[in-house]
C-alpha positions in Angstrom: 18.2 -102.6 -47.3 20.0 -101.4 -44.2 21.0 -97.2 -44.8 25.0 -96.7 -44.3 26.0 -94.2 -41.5 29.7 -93.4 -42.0 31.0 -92.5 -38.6 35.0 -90.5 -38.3 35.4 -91.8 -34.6 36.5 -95.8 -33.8 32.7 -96.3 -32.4 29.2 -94.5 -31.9 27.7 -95.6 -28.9 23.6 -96.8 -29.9 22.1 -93.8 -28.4 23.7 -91.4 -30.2 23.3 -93.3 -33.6 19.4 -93.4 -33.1 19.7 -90.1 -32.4 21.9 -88.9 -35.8 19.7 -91.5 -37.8 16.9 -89.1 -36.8 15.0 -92.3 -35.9 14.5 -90.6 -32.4 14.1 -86.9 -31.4 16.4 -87.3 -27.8 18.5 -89.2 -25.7 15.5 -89.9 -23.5 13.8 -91.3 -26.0 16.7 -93.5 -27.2 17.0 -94.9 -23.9 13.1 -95.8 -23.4 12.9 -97.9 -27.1 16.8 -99.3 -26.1 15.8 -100.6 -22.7 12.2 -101.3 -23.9 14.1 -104.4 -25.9 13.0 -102.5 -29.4 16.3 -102.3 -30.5 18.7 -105.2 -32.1 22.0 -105.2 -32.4 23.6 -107.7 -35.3 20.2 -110.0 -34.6 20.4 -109.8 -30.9 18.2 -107.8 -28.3 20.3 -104.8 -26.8 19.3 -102.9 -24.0 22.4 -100.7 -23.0 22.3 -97.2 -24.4 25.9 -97.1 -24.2 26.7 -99.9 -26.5 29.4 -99.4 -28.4 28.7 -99.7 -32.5 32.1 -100.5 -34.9 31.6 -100.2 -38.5 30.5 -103.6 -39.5 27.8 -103.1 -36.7 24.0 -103.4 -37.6 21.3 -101.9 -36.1 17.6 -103.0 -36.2 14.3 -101.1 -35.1 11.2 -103.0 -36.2 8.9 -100.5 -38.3 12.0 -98.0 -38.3 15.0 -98.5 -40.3 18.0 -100.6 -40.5 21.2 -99.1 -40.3 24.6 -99.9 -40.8 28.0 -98.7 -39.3 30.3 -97.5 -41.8 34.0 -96.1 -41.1 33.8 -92.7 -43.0 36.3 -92.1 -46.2 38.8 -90.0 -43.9 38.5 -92.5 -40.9 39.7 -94.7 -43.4 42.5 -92.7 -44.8 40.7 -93.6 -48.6 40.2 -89.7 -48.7 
């Protein structure tokens, strides 16, 4: 089961999702597994670090987690 990340912004760009995920430790880092082809992005191979992720978005590292983009409550206007 994929773990919601509620974001307040219109998009997160892929780095910085692995990196608030706590799935990776930098931005360095992010970029090695992204460009490495480790990463998928709704089922398909992303390399671009800069990708940018809409809620509705899912994220895939093998042996990692599964995430999901979420708009958060306020982004919304539910809160």
């Amino acid at each position: 089961m994929a773990t919601e990340v509620p974001i307040r912004t219109p998009y997160i760009t892929l780095g910085d999702l692995l990196k608030l995920v706590r799935a990776v430790p930098t931005g360095g880092r992010a970029k090695q597994v992204i460009q490495a082809g480790q990463v998928r992005v709704n089922g398909e191979v992303e390399t671009r670090r800069g990708r940018k992720l809409v809620p509705g978005d899912r994220v895939t590292w093998e042996g990692h987690g599964e995430w999901v983009v979420t708009a958060a409550p306020e982004a919304r206007g539910d809160g």
